[in-house]
C-alpha positions as a Markdown table, in Angstrom:
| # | Residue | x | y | z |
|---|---|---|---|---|
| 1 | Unk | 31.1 | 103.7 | 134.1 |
| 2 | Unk | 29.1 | 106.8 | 133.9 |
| 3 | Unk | 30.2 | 108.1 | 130.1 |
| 4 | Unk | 29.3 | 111.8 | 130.7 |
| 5 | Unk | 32.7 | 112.5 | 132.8 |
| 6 | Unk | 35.2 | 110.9 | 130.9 |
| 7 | Unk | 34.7 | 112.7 | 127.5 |
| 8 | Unk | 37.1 | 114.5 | 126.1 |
| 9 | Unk | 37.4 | 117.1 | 123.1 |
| 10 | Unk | 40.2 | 116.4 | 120.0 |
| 11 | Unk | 39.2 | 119.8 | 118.7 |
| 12 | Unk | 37.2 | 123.1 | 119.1 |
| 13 | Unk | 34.7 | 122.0 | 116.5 |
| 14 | Unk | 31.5 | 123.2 | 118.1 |
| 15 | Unk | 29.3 | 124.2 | 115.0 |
| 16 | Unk | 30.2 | 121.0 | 113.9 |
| 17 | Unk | 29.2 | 119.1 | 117.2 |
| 18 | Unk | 26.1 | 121.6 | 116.9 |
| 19 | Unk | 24.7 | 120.8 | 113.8 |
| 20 | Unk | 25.1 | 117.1 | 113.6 |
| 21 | Unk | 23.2 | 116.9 | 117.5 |
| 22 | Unk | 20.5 | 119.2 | 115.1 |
| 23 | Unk | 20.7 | 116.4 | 112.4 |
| 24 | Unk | 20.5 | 113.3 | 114.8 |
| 25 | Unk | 17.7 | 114.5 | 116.7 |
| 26 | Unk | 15.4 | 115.3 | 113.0 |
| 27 | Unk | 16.4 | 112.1 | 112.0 |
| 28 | Unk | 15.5 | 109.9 | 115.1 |
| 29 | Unk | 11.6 | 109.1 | 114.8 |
| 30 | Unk | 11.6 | 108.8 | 118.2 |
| 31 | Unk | 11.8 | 112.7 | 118.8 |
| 32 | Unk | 10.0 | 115.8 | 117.8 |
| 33 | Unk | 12.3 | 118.2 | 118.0 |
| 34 | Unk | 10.4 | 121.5 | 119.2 |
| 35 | Unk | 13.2 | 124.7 | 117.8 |
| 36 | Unk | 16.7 | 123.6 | 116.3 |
| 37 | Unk | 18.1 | 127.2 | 115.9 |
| 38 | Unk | 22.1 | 127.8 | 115.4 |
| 39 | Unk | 23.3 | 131.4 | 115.5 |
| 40 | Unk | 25.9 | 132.1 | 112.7 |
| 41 | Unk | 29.7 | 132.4 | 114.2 |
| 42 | Unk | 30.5 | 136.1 | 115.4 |
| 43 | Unk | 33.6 | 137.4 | 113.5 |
| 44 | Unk | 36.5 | 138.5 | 115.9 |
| 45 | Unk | 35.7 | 142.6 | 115.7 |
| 46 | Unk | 32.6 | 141.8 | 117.4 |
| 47 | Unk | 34.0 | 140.3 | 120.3 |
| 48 | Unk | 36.9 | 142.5 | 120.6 |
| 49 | Unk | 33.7 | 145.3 | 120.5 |
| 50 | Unk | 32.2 | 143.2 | 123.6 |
| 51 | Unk | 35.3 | 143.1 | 125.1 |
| 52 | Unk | 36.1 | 147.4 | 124.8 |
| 53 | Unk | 32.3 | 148.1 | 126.0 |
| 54 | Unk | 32.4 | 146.0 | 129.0 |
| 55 | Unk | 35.6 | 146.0 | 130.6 |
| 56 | Unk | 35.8 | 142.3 | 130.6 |
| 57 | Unk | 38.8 | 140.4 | 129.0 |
| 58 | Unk | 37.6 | 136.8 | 128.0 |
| 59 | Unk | 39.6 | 133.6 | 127.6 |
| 60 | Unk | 40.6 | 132.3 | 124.5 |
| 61 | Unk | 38.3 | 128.9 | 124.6 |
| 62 | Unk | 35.2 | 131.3 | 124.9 |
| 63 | Unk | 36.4 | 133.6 | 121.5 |
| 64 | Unk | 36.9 | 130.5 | 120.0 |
| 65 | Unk | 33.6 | 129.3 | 121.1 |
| 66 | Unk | 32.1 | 132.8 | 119.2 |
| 67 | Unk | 34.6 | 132.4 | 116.5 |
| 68 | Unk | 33.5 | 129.0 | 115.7 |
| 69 | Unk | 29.7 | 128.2 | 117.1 |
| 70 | Unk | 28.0 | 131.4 | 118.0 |
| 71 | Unk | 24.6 | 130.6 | 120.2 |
| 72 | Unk | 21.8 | 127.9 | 119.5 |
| 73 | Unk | 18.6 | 127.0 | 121.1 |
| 74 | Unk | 17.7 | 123.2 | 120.2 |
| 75 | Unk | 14.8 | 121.7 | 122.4 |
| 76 | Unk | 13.3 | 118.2 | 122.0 |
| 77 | Unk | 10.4 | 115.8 | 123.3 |
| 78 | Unk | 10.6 | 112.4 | 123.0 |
| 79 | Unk | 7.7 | 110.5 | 121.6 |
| 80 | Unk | 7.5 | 107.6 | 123.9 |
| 81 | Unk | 7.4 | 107.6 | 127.8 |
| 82 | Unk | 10.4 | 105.9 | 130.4 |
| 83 | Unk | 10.3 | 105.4 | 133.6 |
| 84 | Unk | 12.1 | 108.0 | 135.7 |
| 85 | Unk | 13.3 | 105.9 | 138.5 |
| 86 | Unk | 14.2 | 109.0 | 141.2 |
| 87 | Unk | 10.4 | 110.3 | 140.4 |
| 88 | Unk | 8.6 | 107.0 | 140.6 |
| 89 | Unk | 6.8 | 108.0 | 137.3 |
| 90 | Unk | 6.7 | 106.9 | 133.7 |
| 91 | Unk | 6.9 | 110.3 | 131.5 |
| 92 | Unk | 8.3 | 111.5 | 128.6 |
| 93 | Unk | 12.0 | 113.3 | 128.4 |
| 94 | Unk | 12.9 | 116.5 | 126.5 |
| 95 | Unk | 16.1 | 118.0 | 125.8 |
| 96 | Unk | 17.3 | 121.4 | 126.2 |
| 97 | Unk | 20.6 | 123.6 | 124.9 |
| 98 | Unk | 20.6 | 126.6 | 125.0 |
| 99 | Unk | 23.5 | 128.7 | 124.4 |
| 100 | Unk | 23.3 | 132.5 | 124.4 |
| 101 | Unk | 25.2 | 134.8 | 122.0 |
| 102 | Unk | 27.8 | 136.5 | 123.7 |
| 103 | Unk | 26.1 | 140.3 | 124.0 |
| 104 | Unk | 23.1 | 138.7 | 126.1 |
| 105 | Unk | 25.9 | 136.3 | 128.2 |
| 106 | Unk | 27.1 | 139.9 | 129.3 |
| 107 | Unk | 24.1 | 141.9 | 129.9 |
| 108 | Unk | 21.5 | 139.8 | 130.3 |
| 109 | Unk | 18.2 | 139.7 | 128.6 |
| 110 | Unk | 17.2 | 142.9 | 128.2 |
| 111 | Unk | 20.2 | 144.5 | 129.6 |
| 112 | Unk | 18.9 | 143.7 | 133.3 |
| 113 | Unk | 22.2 | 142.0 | 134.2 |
| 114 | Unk | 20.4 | 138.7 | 135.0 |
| 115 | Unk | 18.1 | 140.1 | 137.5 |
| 116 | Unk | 15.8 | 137.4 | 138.4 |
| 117 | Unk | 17.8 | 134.7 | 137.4 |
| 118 | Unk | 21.0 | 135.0 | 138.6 |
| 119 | Unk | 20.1 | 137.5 | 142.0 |
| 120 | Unk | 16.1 | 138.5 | 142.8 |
| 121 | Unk | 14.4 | 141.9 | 144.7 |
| 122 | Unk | 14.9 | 139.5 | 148.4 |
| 123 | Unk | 18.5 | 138.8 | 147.7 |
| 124 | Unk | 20.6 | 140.0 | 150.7 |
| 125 | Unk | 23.1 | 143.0 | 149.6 |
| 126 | Unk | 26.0 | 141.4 | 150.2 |
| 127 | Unk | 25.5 | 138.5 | 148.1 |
| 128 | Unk | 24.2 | 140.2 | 145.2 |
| 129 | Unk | 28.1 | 141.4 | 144.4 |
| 130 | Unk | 29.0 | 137.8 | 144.1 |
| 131 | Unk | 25.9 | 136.7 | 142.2 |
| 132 | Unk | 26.8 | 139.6 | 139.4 |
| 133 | Unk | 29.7 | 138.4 | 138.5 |
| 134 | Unk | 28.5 | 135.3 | 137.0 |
| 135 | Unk | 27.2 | 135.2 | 133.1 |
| 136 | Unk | 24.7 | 132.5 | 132.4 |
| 137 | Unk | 26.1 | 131.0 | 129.5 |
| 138 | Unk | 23.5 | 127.6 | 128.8 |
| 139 | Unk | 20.0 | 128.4 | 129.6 |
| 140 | Unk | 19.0 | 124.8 | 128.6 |
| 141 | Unk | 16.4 | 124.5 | 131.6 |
| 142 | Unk | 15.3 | 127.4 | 134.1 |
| 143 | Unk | 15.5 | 125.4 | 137.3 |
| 144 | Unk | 20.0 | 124.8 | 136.5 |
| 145 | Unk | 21.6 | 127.3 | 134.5 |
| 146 | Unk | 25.2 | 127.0 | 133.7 |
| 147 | Unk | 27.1 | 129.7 | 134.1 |
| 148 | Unk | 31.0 | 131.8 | 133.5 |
| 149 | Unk | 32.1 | 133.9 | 136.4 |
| 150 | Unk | 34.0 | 137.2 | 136.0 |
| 151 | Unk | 37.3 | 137.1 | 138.1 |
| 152 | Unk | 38.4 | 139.8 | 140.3 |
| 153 | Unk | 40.5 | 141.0 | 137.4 |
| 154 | Unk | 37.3 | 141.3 | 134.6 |
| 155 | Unk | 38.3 | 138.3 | 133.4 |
| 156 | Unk | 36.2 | 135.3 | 131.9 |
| 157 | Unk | 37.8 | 132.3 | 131.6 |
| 158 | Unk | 35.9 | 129.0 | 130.4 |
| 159 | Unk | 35.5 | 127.3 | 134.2 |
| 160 | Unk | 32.0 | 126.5 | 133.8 |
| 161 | Unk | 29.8 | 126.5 | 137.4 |
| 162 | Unk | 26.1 | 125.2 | 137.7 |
| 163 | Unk | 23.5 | 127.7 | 139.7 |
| 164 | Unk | 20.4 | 126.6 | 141.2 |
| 165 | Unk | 18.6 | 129.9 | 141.0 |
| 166 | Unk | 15.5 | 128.8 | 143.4 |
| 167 | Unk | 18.3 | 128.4 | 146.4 |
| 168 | Unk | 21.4 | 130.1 | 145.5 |
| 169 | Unk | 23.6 | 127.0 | 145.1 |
| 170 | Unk | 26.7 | 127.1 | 143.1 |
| 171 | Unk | 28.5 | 124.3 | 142.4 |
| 172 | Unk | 31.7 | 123.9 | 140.2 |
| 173 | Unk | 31.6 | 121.4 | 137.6 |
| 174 | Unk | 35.3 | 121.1 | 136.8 |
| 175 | Unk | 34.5 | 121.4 | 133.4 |
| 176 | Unk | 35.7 | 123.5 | 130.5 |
| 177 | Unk | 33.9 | 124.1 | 127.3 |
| 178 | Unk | 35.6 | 121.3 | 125.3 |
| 179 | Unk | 34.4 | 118.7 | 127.8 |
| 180 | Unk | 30.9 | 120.2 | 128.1 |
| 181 | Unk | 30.5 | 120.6 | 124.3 |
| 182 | Unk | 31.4 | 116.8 | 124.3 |
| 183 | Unk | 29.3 | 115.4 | 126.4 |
| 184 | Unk | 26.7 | 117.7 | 125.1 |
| 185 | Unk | 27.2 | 115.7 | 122.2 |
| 186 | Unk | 26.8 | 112.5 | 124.0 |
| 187 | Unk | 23.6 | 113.7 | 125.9 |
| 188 | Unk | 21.6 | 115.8 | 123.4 |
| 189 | Unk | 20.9 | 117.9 | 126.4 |
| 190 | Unk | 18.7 | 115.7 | 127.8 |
| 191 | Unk | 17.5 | 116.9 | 130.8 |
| 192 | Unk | 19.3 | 116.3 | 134.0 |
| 193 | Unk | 22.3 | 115.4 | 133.0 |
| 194 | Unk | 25.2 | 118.0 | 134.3 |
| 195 | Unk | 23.9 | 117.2 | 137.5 |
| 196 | Unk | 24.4 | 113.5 | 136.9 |
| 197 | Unk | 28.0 | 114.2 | 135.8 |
| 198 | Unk | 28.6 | 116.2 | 139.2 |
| 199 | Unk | 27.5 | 113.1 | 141.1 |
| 200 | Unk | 30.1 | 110.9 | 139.4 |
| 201 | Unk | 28.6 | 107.5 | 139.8 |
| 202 | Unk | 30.7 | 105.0 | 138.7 |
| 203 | Unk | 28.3 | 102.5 | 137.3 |
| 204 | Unk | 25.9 | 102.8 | 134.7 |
| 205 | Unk | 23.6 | 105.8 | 135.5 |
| 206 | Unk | 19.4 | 105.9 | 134.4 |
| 207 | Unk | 19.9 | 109.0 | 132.5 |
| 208 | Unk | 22.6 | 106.9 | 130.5 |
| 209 | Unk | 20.1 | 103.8 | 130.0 |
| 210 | Unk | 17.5 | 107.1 | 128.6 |
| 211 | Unk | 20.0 | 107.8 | 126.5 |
| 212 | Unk | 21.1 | 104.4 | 124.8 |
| 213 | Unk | 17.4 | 103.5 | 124.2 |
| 214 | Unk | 16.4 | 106.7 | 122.7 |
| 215 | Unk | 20.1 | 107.4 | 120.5 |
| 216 | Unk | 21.1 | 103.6 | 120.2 |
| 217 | Unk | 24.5 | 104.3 | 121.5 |
């Protein structure tokens, strides 16, 4: 049974899950761990500020999120090679999370509203609207970014979507941010796995196999 679908979150303790995937990964000699950086919690003001200068109203799993977490940027390497079956090639794995502070979730880096990442130059006008409204929230690897979406009424609940910025695809991952934060837990961020959750094999999956030989689950 594929273990990335099934886990589920007693409690909103995501600095917690945070620092001890920062503490596994230093300790595991089979990883070099590349940045480990975790953001210190935003205080409520702040968020109530974000809140007033946007026009947006988020949900209550996202303050908490900022209340308890703030962002991070962890990336590791592993130090020995697997084989990656779907690639036909033996190569090392890294591992990428990336969670952005709630100010750049909103605007963008650089204030550009995630031009050339979420909607580019060629994009046709009448998708661009759509392609506005979502927030890329885990920037963990360029080529899948996981994303919030602004409802019609400027509100940001924690349904969490995967875009494929080189085509356009979104795809729901009927997923909330205790699940993800769970299963990030489980999966150190290694690379590829939200889409293995979306294909919801039920047997025993390669990136799981990566992940018991490299974590010892």
């Amino acid at each position: 049974m594929v273990k990335l679908i099934f886990h589920r979150m007693a409690q909103k303790n995501y600095h917690t899950i945070l620092t001890n995937i920062v503490s596994e990964l230093k300790n595991n000699a089979a990883i070099k761990v590349v940045d480990s950086f975790i953001e210190e919690p935003l205080v409520d003001a702040l968020i109530t500020m974000v809140e007033m200068d946007t026009g947006l109203s988020f949900g209550q799993s996202i303050k908490e999120l900022y209340v308890y977490a703030g962002s991070c940027n962890i990336h590791w390497v592993s130090k020995i090679e697997f084989l990656l079956v779907e690639q036909g090639v033996s190569s090392q794995v890294e591992g990428h999370i990336q969670i952005l502070d709630l100010p750049t979730v909103v605007h963008g880096p650089d204030g550009n509203s995630w031009k050339n990442v979420t909607w580019f130059d060629h994009t046709e006008p009448d998708k661009i609207k759509d392609l506005k409204k979502l927030l890329p929230f885990d920037l963990g690897k360029a080529e899948e970014v996981i994303c919030l979406k602004i409802n019609e009424k400027n509100f940001v609940d924690d349904d969490l979507f995967l875009l494929t910025p080189s085509t356009g695809k979104l795809t729901d991952l009927n997923t909330r941010l205790p699940e993800y934060f769970k299963n990030l837990e489980y999966s150190k961020g290694i690379e590829g796995w939200q889409l293995q959750m979306l294909r919801g094999l039920q047997k025993q999956s390669p990136i799981d196999d990566i992940i018991n030989e490299l974590f010892k689950k």
